[in-house]
N, C-alpha and C positions, 0 to 999 in steps of 0.2 A: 480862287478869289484873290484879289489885288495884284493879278498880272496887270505887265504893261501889253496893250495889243502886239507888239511885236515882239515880245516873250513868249505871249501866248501861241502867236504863229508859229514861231520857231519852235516851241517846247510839243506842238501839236503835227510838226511835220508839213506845215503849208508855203512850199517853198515860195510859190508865187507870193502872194503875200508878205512873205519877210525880202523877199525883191523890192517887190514895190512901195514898202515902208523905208526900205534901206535907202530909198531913192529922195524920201522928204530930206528937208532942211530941220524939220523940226524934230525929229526923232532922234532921239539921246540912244544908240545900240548898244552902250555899258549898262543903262538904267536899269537897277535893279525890282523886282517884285517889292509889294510888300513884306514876304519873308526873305527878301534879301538875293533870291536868284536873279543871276542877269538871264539877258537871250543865250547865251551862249552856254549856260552850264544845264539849262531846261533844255533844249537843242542834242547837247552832249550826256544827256541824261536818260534821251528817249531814243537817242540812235539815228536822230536825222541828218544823216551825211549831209545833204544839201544846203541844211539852215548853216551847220556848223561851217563848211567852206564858205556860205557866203562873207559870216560874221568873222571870220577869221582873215578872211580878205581885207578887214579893214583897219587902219591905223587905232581907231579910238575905240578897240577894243580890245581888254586885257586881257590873253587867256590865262592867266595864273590868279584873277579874281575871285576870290572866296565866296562864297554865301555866308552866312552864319558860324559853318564848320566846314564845309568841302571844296573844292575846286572840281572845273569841269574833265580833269585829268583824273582824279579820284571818283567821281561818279559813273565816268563812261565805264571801265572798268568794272565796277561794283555791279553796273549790272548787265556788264558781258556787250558791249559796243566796243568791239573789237575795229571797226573799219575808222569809227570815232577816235579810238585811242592811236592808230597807225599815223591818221592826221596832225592828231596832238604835239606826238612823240615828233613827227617827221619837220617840227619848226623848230627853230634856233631861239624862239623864246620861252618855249618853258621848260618849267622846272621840274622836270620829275623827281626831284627829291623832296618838293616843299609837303611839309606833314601838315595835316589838319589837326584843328585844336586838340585832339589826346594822344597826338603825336605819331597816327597811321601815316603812312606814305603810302601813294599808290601803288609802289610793287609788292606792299602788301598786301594790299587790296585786291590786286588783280592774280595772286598766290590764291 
């Protein structure tokens, strides 16, 4: 409850779909859920290589953005989205060191 549909696409594995969203004008691809997930950390959360290349493809998305306490570097990991985290890892913008609010970093997480 309080996905945005193109969260939802992507945190559900429906690449078409987060295609063909990705393609409106009017579609915010950082906007977060009501609890604060973007597309990309629901995407990166569930293991959908697809969604996450698409949205990572794109300028006007952060992948170092937070939810409330994680990043999509820290969740992929946690729960073993190994193909997700190679993606992550393999771009020059982020941060694997950035810790989440009680100060885990993802190479703990993924220890």
């Amino acid at each position: 409850m309080g996905d945005t549909p193109l969260g939802w696409a992507a945190g559900n594995g429906h690449d078409g779909v987060v295609k063909l969203l990705l393609g409106r004008h009017d579609i915010d691809p950082g906007k977060p859920s009501e609890a604060g997930q973007t597309p990309l950390l629901q995407a990166a959360r569930n293991g959908h290589e697809g969604a996450v290349k698409m949205l990572l493809g794109r300028d006007d998305v952060n992948p170092n953005k937070p939810d409330r306490y994680e990043t999509s570097l820290f969740l992929a990991p946690y729960n073993g989205r190994e193909g997700v985290v190679k993606m992550l890892l393999g771009r020059h913008d982020i941060n694997p060191d950035q810790p989440i609010e009680d100060g885990q970093t993802p190479l703990l997480c993924a220890a």
